[in-house]
C-alpha positions in Angstrom: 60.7 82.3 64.2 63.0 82.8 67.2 60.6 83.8 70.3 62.4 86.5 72.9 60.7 87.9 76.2 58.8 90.5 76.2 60.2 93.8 78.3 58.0 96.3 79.7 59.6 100.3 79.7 59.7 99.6 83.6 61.4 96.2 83.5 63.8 97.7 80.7 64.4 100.6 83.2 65.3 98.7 86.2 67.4 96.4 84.2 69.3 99.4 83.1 70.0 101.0 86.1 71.0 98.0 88.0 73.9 97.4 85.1 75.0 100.4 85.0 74.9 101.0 88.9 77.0 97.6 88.9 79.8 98.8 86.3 80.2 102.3 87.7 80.4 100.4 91.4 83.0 98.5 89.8 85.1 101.7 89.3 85.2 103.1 92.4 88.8 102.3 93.2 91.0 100.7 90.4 94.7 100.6 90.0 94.9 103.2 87.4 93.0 106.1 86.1 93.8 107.3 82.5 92.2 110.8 81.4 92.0 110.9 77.9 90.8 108.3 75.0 93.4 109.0 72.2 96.2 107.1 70.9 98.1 107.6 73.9 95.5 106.9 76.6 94.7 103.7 74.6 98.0 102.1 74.2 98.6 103.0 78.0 95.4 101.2 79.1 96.4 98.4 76.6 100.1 97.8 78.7 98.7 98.4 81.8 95.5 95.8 81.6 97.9 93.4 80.3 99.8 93.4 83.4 96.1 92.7 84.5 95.6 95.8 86.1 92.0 97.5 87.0 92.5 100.3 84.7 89.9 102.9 83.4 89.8 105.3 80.6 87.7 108.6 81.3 87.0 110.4 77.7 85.1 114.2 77.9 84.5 113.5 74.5 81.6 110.7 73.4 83.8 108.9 71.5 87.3 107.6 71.3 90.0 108.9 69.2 91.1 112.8 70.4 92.4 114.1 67.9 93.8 111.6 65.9 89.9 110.6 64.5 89.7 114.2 61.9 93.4 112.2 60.6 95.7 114.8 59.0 93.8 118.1 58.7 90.5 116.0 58.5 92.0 114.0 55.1 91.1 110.5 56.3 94.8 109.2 56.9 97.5 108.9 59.8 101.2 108.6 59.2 102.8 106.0 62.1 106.7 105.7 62.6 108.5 102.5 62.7 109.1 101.2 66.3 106.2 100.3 69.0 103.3 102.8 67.4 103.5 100.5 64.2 103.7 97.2 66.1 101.4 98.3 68.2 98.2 98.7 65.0 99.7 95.5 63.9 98.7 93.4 67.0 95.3 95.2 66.6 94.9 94.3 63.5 94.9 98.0 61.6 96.0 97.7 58.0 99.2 99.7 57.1 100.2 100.8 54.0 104.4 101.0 53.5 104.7 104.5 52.2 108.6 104.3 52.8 111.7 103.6 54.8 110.0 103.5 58.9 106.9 105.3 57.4 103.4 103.9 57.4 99.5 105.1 56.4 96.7 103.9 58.6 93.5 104.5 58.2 92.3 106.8 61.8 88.7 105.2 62.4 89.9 102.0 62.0 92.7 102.3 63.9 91.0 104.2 67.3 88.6 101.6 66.6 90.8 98.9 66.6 92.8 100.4 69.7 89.5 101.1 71.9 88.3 97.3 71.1 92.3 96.0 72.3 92.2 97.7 75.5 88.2 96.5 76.4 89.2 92.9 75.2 92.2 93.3 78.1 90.0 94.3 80.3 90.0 98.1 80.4 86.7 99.9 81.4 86.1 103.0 79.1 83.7 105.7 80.0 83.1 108.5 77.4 81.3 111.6 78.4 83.4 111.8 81.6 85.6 115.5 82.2 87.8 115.4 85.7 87.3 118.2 87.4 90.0 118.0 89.8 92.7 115.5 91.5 92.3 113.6 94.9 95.6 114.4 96.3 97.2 113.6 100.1 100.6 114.5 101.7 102.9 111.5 102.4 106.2 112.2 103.9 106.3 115.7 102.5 105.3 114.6 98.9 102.0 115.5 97.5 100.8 112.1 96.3 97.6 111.5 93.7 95.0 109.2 94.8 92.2 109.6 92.3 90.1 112.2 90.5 87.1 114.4 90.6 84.9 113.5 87.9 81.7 114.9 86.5 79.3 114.6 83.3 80.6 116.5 80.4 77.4 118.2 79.6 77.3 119.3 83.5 80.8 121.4 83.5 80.2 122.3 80.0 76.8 123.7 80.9 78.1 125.6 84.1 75.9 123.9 86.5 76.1 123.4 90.0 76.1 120.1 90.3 78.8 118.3 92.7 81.3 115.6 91.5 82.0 112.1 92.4 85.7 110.9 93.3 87.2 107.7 92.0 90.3 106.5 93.5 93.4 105.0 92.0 97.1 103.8 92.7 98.1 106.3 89.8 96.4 108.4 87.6 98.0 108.7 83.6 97.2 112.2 82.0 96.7 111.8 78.1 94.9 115.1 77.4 97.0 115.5 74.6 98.6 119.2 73.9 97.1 120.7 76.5 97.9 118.4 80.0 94.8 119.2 81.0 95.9 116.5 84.3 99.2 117.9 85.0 98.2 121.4 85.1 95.8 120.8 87.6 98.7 120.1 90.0 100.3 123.6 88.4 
C-alpha cells in the first residue's frame, strides 16, 4: 500500500491559495487576451501560443465549448468544412467522419475537448468563470489603442453586485464572443 502525506483543511487551504495566487499573478500582463472559449477562441490561442506567446483565454461560461458543445440543435454532431477547421481537429486528434466532397462529422465534446487540451499543451492559460466587463484603452497618436481588459467573476456581474473589477493587460486583446461581439461592441 502506497503511503501519501496527510493534509490538514488548513494546510490544504494555504496550499490552495498560494497556487492559485501564483497562476493568476502570472496573468497580469500577457501578450494576448482572448475573450471567449469556443472554437474560434481556441484555435486563436492554439496559433498564437505556438508562436510562444503568453496568451490567455477568459470564458464567462464554466466550461469550454460556446456554442458549439449543444452540436447542431443539441443532436450530438458538428459539420467541419475542408481547409484549416478540418486540419485543425486532425492535429488534435478528433475523429472525423467523411460524409462527402469537403464535408466532415465530428463529434462536439470531443472536439472542444480536444481543442481546449491543444491550446493548454502550447501553453495557453484558460480561465472559465471570467466575464470582461470593460476594455483598458489609451490614446496614442490620435488612435485609441487597447491595452487590456476589465474582468470580474461571472456570478458577480450576473448577480448585479457591487463588487469592483481587476484589469489585466495585454499587447492585444482577440474578441471571440461569438454572434454577439460582445468585445467589439464595447468599443461601439
Amino acid at each position: 500500500m502506497q503511503s501519501y502525506e496527510v493534509y490538514s483543511e488548513g494546510v490544504l487551504f494555504r496550499l490552495f491559495i498560494n497556487e492559485v495566487m501564483e497562476r493568476l499573478a502570472s496573468i497580469a500582463k500577457v501578450d494576448v487576451i482572448i475573450v471567449g472559449a469556443g472554437p474560434a477562441g481556441l484555435s486563436a490561442a492554439i496559433s498564437l501560443a505556438e508562436k510562444k506567446l503568453h496568451v490567455v483565454v477568459f470564458e464567462r461560461m464554466l466550461g469550454v465549448g460556446g456554442g458549439i458543445r449543444g452540436g447542431g440543435m443539441l443532436l450530438p454532431l458538428v459539420l467541419v468544412e475542408e481547409g484549416y477547421p478540418r486540419q485543425l481537429l486532425e492535429e488534435c486528434g478528433v475523429k472525423l467522419k467523411k460524409l462527402g466532397e469537403g464535408l466532415y462529422a465530428a463529434d462536439p465534446t470531443e472536439s472542444m475537448v480536444k481543442l481546449a487540451a491543444k491550446a493548454i499543451d502550447n501553453g495557453t492559460i484558460i480561465i472559465p468563470g471570467i466575464t470582461v466587463e470593460d476594455l483598458i484603452t489609451r490614446i496614442d497618436n490620435g488612435k485609441l489603442i487597447v491595452k487590456g481588459v476589465v474582468i470580474n467573476w461571472s456570478p458577480i456581474v450576473e448577480a448585479k453586485w457591487h463588487v469592483d473589477p481587476l484589469m489585466v493587460e495585454s499587447r492585444a486583446v482577440v474578441d471571440a464572443t461569438g454572434h454577439d461581439a460582445g468585445i467589439v461592441r464595447v468599443l461601439a
